[in-house]
C-alpha positions as a printed Julia matrix, in Angstrom:
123×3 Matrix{Float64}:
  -25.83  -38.07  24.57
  -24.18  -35.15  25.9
  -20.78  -36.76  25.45
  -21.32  -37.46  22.05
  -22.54  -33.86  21.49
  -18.94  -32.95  23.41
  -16.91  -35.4   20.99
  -18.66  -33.34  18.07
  -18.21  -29.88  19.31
  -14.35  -31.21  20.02
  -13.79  -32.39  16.25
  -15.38  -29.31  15.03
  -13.06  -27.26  17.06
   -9.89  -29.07  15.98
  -11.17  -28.83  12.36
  -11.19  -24.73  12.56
   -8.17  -24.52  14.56
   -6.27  -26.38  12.03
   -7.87  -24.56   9.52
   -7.38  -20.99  10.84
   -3.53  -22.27  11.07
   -3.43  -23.38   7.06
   -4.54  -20.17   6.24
   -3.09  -17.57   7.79
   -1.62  -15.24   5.3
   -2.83  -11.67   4.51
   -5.27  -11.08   1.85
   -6.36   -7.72   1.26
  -10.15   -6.47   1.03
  -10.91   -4.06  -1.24
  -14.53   -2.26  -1.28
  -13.53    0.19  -4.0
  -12.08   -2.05  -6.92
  -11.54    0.74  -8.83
   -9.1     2.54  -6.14
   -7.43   -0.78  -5.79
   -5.68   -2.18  -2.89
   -3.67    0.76  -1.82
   -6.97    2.81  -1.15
   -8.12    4.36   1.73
  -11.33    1.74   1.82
   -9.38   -1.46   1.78
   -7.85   -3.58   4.13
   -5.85   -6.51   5.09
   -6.69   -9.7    6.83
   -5.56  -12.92   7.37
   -8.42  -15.81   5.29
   -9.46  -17.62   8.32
  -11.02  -14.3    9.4
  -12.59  -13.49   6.5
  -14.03  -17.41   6.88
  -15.99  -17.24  10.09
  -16.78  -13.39   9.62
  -19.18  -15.03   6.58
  -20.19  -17.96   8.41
  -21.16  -15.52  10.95
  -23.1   -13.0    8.63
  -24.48  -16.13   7.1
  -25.69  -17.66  10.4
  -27.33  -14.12  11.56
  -28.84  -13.72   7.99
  -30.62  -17.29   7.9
  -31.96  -16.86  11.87
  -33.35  -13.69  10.54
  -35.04  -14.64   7.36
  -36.58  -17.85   9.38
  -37.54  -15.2   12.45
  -39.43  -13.49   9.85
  -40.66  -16.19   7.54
  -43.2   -17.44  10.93
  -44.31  -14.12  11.72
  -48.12  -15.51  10.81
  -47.41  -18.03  12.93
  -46.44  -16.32  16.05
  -49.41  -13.78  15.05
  -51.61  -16.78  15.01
  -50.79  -17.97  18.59
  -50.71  -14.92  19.82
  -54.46  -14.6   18.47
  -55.57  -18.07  19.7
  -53.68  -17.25  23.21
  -56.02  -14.13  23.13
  -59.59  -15.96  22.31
  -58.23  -18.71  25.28
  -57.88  -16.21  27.68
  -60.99  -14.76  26.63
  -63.27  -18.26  26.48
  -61.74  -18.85  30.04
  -62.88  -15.47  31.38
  -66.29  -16.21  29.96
  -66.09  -19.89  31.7
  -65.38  -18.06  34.85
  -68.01  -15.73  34.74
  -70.87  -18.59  33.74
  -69.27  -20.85  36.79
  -69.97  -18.18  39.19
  -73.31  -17.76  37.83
  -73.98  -21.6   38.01
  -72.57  -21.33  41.61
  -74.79  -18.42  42.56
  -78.26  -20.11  40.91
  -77.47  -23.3   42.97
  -77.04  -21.83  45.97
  -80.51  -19.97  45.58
  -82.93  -21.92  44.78
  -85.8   -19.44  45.49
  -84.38  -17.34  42.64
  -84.85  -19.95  40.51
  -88.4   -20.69  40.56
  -91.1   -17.54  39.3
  -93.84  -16.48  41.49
  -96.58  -18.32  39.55
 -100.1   -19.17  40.28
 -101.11  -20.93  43.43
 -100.4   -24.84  43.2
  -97.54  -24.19  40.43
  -95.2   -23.01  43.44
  -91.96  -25.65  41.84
  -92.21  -24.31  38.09
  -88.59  -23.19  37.31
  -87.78  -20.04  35.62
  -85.25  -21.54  33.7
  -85.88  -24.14  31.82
């Protein structure tokens, strides 16, 4: 498996290098079209670059939109993490309890009429 994710990563590698070397000539970027090229907000840069700046800006965009997109979800688990830790703190607290009534059974029973002696408190 790892091999084949090596043979992959290899291909796409040899697919960008030959493609950064097809396109290698200048081409300028103009953010004021109405300046044209020669302003002072444009610039020059070979194609490739402009390329795999997009893929890039594309990648970072999509992880972005998807981080945000399961924000209920993450709020969710981070709700049902809280009622867990909550439900086990409560389990805790009724074990001890259950630990502390077995291990005194005088405490259990109620100081009832004579003859009635083994009536539990709890029933």
């Amino acid at each position: 498996m790892r091999s084949l994710r090596y043979l992959v990563l290899g291909l796409v590698f040899i697919v960008a290098i030959a493609f950064s070397v097809a396109n290698r000539h200048l081409v300028p970027f103009v953010l004021d079209p109405l300046a044209g090229p020669g302003s002072a907000a444009s610039f020059e840069a070979p194609l490739f670059l402009y390329f795999f700046a997009s893929l890039i800006v594309g990648f970072l965009l999509g992880g972005f939109v998807a981080w945000v997109s399961q924000g209920r979800w993450r709020r969710a688990a981070r709700q049902r993490a809280h009622e867990v830790f909550e439900l086990r703190k409560e389990n805790d607290r009724l074990a001890r309890h259950l630990r502390i009534m077995e291990r005194a059974p005088q405490l259990r029973t109620f100081a009832a009429p004579a003859g009635d002696q083994d009536r539990p408190l709890i029933h």
